[in-house]
N, CA, C and O of each residue as an XYZ file, in Angstrom:
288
protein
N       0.807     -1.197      0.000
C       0.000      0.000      0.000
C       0.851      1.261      0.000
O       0.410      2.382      0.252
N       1.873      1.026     -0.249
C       3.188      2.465     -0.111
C       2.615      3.194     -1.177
O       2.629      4.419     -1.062
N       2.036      2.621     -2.344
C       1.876      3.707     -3.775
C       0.754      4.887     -3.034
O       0.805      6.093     -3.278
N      -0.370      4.152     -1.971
C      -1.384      4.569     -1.525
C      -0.958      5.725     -0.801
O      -1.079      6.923     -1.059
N      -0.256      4.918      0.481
C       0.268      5.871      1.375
C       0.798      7.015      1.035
O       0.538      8.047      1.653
N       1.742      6.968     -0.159
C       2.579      8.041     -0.400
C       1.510      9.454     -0.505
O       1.902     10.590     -0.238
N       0.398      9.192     -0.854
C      -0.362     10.581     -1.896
C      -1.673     10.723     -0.440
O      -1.872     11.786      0.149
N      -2.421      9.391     -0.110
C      -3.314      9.155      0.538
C      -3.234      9.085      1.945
O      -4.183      8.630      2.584
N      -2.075      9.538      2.570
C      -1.710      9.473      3.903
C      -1.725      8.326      4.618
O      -2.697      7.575      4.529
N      -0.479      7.978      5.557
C      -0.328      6.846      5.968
C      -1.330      6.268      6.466
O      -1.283      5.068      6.198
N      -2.657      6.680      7.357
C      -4.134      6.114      7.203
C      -5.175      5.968      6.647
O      -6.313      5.568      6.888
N      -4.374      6.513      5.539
C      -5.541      6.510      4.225
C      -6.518      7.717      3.898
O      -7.415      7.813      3.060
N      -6.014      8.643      4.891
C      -7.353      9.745      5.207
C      -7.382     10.640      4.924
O      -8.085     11.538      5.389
N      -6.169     10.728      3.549
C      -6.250     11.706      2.998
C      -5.669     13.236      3.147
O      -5.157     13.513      4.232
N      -5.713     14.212      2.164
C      -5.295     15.393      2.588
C      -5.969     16.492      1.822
O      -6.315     16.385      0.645
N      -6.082     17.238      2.345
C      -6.311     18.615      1.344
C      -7.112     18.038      0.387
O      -8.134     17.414      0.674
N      -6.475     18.311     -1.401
C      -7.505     17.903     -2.547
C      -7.120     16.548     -2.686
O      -7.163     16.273     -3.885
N      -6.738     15.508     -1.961
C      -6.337     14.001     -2.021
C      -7.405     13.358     -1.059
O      -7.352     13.573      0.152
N      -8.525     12.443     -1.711
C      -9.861     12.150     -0.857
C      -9.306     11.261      0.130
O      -8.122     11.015     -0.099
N      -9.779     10.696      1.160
C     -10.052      9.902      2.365
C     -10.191      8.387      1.240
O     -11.079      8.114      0.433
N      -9.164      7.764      1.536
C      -9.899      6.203      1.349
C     -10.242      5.245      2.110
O     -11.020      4.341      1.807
N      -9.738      5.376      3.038
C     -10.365      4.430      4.707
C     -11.849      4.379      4.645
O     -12.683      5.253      4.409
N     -11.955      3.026      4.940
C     -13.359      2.598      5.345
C     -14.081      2.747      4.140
O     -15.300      2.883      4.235
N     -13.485      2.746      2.878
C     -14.547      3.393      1.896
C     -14.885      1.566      0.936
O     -14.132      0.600      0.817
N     -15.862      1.718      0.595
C     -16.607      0.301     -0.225
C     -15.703     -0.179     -1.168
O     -15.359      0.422     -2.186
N     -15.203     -1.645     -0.681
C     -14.638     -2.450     -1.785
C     -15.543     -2.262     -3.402
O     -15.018     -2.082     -4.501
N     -16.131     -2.306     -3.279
C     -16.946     -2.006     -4.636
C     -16.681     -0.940     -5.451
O     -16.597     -0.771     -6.668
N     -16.541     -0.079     -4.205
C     -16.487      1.711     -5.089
C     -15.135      1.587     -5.203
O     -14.836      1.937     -6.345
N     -14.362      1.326     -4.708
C     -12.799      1.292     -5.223
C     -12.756      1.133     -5.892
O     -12.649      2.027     -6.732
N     -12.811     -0.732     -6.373
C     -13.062     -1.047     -7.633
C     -13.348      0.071     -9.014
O     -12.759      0.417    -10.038
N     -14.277      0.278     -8.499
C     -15.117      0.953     -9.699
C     -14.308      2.120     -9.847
O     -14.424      2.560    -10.991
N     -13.566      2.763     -9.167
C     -13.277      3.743     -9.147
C     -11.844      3.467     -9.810
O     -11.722      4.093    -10.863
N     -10.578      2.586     -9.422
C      -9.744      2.213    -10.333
C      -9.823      1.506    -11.780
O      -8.934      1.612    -12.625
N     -10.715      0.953    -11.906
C     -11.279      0.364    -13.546
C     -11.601      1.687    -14.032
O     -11.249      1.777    -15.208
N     -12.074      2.635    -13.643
C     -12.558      4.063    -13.786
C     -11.284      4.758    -14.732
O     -11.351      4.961    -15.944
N     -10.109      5.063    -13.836
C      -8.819      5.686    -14.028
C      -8.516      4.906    -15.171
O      -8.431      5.292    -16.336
N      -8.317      3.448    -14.582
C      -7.786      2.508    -15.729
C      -8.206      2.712    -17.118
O      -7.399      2.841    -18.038
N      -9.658      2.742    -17.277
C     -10.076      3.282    -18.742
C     -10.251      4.195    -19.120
O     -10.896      4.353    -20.156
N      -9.546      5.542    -18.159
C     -10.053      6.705    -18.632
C     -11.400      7.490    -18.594
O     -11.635      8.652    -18.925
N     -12.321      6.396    -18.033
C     -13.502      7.507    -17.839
C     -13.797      8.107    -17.040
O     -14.750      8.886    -17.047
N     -12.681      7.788    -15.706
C     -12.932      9.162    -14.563
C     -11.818     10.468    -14.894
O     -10.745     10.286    -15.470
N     -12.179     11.451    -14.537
C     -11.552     12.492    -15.010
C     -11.655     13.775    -13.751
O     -12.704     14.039    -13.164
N     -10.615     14.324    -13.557
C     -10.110     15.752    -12.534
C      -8.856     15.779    -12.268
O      -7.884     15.113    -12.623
N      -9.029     16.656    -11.584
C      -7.400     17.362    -11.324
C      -6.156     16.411    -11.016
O      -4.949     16.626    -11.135
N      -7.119     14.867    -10.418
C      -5.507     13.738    -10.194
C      -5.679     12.911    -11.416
O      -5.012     11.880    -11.495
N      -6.406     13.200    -12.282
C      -6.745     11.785    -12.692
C      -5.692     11.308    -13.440
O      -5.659     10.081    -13.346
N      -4.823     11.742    -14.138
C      -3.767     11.540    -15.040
C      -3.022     10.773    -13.649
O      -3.247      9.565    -13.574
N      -2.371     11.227    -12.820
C      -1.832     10.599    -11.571
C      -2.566      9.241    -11.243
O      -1.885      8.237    -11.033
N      -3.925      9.194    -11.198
C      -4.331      8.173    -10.677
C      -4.125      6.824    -12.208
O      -3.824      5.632    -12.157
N      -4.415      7.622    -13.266
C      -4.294      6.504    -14.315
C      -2.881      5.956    -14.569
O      -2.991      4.860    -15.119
N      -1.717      6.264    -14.398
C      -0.771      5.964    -14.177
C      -0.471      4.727    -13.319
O       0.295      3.787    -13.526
N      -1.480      5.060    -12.066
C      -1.306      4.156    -11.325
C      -2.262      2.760    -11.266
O      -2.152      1.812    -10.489
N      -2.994      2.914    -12.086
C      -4.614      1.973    -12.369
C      -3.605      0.854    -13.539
O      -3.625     -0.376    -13.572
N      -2.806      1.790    -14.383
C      -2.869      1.265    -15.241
C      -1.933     -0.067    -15.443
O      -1.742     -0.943    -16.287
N      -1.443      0.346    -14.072
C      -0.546     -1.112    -13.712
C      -0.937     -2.454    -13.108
O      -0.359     -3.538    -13.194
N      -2.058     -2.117    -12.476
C      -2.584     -3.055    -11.540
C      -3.484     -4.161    -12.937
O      -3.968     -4.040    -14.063
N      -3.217     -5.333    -11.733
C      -4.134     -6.834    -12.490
C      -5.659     -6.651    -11.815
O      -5.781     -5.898    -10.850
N      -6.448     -7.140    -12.186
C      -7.748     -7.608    -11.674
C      -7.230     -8.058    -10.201
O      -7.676     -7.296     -9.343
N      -6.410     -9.087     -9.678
C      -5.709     -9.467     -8.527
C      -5.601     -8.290     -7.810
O      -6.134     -8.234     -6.702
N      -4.721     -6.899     -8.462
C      -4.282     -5.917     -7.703
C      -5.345     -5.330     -7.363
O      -5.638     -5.332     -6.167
N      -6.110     -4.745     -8.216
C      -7.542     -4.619     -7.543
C      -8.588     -5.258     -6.725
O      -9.396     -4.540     -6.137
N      -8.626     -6.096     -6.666
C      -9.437     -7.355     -5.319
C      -8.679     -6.945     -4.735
O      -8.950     -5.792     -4.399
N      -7.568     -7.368     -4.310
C      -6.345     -7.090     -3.270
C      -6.746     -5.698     -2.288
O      -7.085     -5.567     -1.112
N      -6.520     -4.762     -3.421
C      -6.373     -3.348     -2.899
C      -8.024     -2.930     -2.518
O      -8.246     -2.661     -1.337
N      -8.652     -2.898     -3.053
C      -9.870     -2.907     -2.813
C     -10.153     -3.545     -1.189
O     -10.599     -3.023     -0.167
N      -9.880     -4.308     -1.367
C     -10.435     -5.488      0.250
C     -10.081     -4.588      1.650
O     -10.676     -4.137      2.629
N      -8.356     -4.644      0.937
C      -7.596     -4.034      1.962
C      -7.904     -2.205      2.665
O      -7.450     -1.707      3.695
N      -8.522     -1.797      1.963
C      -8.896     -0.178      1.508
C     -10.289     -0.516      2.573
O     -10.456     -0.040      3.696
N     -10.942     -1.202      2.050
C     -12.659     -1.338      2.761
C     -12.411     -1.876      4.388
O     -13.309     -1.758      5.222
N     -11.013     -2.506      4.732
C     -10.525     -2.939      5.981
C     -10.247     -1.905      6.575
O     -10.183     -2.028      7.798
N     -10.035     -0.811      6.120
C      -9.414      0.109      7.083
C     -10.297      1.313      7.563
O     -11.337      1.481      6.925
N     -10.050      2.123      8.533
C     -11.173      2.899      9.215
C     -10.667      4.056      9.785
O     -11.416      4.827     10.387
């Protein structure tokens, strides 16, 4: 989770214009990195975030997702 941490704060909770991901829905993650990944989410990180979508497997996403909805 270091790629996370680095931008998303070591609890996930975010900063300033960088959202809160703690506690937030395995689902919406998901959706939200397949999002970046194909380009159809779009704002001020999104180029940043697709960079980072665009590496991950289906695996990396379950993974990260699970782990993201674990935390609070």
């Amino acid at each position: 989770m270091l790629a996370c941490t680095g931008c998303h704060g070591t609890k996930l909770q975010g900063d300033d214009d960088v959202p809160s991901l703690a506690g937030r829905s395995p689902v919406y993650i998901a959706r939200q990195l397949y999002s970046f990944k194909n380009g159809i989410r779009k704002g001020p990180q999104a180029d940043v975030m697709k960079a980072v979508a665009d590496n991950l497997t289906d695996e990396d996403v379950i993974a990260i997702s699970a782990y993201i909805g674990s935390r609070d």
